[in-house]
C-alpha positions as CSV (number, residue, x, y, z in Angstrom):
1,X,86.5,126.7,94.1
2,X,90.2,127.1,94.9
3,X,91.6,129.7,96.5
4,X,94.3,131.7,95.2
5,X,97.2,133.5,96.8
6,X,100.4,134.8,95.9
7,X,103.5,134.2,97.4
8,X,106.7,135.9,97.3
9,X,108.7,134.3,100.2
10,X,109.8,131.2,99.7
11,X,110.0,131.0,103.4
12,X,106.4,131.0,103.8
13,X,105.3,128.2,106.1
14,X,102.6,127.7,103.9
15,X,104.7,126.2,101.4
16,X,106.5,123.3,104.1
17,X,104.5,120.9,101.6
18,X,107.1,121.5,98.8
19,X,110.0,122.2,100.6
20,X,113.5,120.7,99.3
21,X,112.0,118.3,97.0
22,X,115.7,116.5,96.7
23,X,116.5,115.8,100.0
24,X,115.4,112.5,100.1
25,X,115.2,111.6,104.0
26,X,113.8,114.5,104.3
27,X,110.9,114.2,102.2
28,X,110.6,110.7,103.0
29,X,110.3,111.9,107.0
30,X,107.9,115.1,106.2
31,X,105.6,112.6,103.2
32,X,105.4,110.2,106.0
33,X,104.4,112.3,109.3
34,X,102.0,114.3,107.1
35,X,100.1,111.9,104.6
36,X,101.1,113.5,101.2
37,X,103.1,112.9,98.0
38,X,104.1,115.0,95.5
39,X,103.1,115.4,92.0
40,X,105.0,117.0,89.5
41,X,104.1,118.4,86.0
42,X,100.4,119.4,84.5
43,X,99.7,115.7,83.2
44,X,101.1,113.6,86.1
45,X,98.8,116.2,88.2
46,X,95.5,115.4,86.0
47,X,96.4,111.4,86.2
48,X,96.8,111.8,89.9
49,X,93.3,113.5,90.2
50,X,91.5,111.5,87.4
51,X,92.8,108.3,89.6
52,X,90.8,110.3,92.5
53,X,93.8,111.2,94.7
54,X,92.4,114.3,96.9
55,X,94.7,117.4,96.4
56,X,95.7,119.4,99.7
57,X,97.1,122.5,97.5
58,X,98.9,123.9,94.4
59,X,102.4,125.3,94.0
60,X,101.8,126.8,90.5
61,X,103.8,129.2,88.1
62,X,101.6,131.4,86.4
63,X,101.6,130.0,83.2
64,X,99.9,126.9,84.2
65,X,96.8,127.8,86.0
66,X,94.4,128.0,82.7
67,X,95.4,124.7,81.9
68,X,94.9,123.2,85.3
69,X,91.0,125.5,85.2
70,X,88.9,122.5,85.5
71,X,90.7,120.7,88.3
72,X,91.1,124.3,90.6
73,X,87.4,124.9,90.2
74,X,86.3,121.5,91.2
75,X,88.6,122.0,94.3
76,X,88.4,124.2,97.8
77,X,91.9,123.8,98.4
78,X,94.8,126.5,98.3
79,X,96.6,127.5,94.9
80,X,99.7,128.9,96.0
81,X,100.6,131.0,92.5
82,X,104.7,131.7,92.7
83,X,107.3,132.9,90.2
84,X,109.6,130.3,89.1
85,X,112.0,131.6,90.7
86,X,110.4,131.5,94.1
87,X,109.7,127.7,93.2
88,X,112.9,126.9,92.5
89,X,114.2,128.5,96.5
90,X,111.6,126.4,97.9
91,X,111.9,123.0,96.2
92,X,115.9,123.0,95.9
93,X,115.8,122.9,92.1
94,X,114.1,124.1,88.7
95,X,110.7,123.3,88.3
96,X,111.0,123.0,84.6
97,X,107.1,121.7,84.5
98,X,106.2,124.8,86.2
99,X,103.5,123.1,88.5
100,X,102.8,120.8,91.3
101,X,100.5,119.7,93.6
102,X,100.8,118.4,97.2
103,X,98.0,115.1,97.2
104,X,96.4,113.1,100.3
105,X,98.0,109.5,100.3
106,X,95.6,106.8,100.3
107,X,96.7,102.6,100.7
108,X,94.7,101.1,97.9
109,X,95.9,98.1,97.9
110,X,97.0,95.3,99.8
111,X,99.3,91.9,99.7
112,X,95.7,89.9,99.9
113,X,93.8,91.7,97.2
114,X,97.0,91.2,94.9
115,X,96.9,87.1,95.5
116,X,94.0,86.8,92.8
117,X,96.3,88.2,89.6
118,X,97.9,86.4,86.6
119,X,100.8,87.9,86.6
120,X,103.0,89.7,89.6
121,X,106.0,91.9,89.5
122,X,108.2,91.3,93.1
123,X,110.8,93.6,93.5
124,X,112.7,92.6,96.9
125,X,114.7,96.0,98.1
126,X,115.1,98.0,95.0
127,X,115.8,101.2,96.5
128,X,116.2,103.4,93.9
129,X,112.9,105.8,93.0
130,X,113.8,106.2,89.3
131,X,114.0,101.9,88.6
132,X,110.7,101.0,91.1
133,X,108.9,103.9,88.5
134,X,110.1,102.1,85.5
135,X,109.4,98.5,86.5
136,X,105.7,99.5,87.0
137,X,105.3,101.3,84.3
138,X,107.1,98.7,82.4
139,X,104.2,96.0,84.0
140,X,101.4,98.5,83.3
141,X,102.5,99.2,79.6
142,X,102.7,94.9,79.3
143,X,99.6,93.8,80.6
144,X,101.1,92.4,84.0
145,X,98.3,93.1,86.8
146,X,100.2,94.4,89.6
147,X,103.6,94.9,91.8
148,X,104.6,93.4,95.5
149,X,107.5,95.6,97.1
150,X,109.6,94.0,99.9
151,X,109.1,96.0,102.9
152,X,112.6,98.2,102.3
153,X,112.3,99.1,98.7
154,X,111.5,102.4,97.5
155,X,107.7,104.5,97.6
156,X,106.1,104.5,94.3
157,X,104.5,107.7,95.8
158,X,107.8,109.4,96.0
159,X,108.1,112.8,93.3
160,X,110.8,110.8,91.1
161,X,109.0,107.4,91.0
162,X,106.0,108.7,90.3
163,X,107.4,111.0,87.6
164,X,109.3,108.4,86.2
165,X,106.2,105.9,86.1
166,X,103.9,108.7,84.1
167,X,101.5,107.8,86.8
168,X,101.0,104.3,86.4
169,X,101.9,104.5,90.2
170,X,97.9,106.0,89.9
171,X,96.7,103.2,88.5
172,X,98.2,99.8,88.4
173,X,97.8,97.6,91.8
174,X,100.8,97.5,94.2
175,X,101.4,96.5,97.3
176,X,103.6,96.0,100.2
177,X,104.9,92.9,101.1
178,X,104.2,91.5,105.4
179,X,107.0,90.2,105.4
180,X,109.9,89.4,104.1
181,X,111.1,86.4,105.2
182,X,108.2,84.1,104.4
183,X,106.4,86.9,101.8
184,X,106.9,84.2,98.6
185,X,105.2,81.4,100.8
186,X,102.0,83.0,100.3
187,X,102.7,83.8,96.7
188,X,103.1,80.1,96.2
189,X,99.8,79.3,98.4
190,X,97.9,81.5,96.1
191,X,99.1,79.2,93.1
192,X,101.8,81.6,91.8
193,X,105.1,80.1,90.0
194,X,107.7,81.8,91.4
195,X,110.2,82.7,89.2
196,X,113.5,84.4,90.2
197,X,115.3,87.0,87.5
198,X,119.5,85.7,88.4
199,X,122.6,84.2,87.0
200,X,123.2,81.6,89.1
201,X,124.1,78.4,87.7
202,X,120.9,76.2,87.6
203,X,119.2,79.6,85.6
204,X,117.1,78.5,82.4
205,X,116.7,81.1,79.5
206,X,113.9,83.1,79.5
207,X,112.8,82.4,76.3
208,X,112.6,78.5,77.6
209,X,110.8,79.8,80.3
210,X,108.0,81.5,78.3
211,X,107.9,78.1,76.4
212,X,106.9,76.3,79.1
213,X,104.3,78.9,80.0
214,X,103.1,78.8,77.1
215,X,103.1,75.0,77.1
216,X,101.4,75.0,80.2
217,X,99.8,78.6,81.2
218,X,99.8,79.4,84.9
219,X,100.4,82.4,87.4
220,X,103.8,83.6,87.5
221,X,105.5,85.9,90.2
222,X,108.2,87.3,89.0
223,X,111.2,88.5,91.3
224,X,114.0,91.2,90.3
225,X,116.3,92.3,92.8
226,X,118.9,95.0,93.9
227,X,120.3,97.3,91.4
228,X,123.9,96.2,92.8
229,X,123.9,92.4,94.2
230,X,120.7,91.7,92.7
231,X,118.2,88.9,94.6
232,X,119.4,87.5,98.1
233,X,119.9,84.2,98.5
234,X,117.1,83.5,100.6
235,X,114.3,84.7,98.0
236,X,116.6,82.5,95.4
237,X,116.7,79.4,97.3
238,X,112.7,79.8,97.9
239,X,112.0,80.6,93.3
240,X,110.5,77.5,91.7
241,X,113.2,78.4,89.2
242,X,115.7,80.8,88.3
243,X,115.6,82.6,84.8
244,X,118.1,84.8,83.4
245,X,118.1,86.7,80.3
246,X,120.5,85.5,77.5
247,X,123.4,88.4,77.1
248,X,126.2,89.2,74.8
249,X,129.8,91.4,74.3
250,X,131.0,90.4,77.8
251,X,128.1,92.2,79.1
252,X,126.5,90.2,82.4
253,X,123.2,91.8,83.3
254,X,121.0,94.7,82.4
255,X,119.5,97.5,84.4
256,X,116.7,95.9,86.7
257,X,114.3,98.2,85.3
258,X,115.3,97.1,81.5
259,X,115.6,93.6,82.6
260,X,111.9,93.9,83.6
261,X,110.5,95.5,80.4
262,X,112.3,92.3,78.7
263,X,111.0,89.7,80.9
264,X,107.4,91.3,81.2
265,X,107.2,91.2,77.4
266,X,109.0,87.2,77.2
267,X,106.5,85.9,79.6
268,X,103.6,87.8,78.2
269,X,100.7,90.2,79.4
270,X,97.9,88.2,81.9
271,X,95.2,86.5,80.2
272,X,92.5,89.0,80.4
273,X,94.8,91.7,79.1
274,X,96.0,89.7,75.7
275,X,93.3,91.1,73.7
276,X,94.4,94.9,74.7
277,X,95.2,97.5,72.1
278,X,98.7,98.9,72.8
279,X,98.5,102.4,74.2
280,X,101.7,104.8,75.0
281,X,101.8,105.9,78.6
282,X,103.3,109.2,76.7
């Protein structure tokens, strides 16, 4: 059974787990040296735990400790119990969900154990938290199997990503990438079609694209790229071919997280999930 204890300095060195939640290099620095992400909010806590992610301890308001009952008592962990105000001094804003929960990282997943899916999601270095969230969400939601990250985009286990992905991050395979360089030669080995999302000149529409698929079904790795220049050159000059989605009103490009949802759906869920009943991450 947990163990509960209140805290009314948000200097306490017990609570270094949750300490300035926004400062990005330093979370990324203090996730990495001690093993742990964070989990925000009573449902993404539950989907974390139900995925069987091992909590370390609780930074909980009041409020939300009868809802979280089942999860503290199957737990001998610390539950530190704080006003919201005291949250807010520690983390370095307002914890409008009123509870988190510092979890154990685990590596699930590897490049190798990705090379037997359908359908791949490759993001190259997508650095923003909030769009890497999305796009696996966005694969989840569709039916896609899993997601490859080049080596410098951004942690799926990081407190916005996560958020942002209503814990798919839990659930759906992903993966880093070796290497970057030659990472799409083994996609290719494995039998994938590479397909790069660009608007370079050579680009076919998607919707021709998911003709073709459909004419001739095979696996399909899908690359999206930065949210400013988009895919290098390199990963473009490696794609079997280029697809780009048809736009209008002047307008070039979408976000890479919208552009994803669209292209998921075009080329269509993996084989095994087709007969799936659509379900609402909520």
């Amino acid at each position: 059974m947990a163990q509960f204890l209140t805290i009314d300095d948000p200097s306490d060195p017990r609570l270094a787990d949750y300490l300035s939640l926004r400062d990005v290099n330093l979370r990324k620095s203090l996730e990495a040296a001690e093993g742990l992400f964070i989990a925000e909010g009573a449902k993404i806590i539950r989907r974390a735990a139900e995925a069987g992610y091992r909590p370390r301890s609780y930074l909980l308001a009041p409020r939300w400790i009868e809802g979280l009952k089942d999860l503290l008592d199957a737990v001998d962990v610390p539950v530190y119990v704080v006003s919201e105000a005291i949250a807010e001094q520690v983390t370095g804003f307002h914890v409008h969900r009123g509870a988190l929960a510092s979890m154990e990282r685990q590596t699930r997943w590897t490049q190798a154990d990705l090379m037997a899916a359908d359908r791949l999601v490759v993001c190259e270095d997508i650095v923003d938290h909030t769009n890497v969230g999305a796009i696996i969400r966005c694969a989840a939601g569709l039916g896609w199997d899993g997601v490859l990250l080049a080596p410098r985009a951004a942690d799926p286990l990081y407190r916005r990503a996560i958020k942002t992905s209503m814990g798919t991050v839990f659930a759906l395979p992903w993966a880093r990438l070796s290497d970057w360089a030659k990472g799409l030669e083994s996609l290719k080995e494995h039998g994938f079609t590479v397909a790069a999302m660009a608007l370079s000149e050579d680009s076919v529409s998607i919707d021709e694209f998911a003709a073709e698929l459909a004419d001739r079904p095979r696996k399909v790795a899908l690359l999206m790229g930065t949210e400013g220049a988009g895919l290098s050159s390199h990963w473009i000059s490696q794609a079997d071919v280029v697809v780009r989605i048809p736009m209008a009103h002047g307008v070039d490009s979408l976000n890479v997280a919208a552009a994803a949802a669209v292209a998921c759906y075009a080329l269509g869920a993996a084989p095994h999930c087709l007969g799936d009943s659509g379900q609402s991450a909520g």
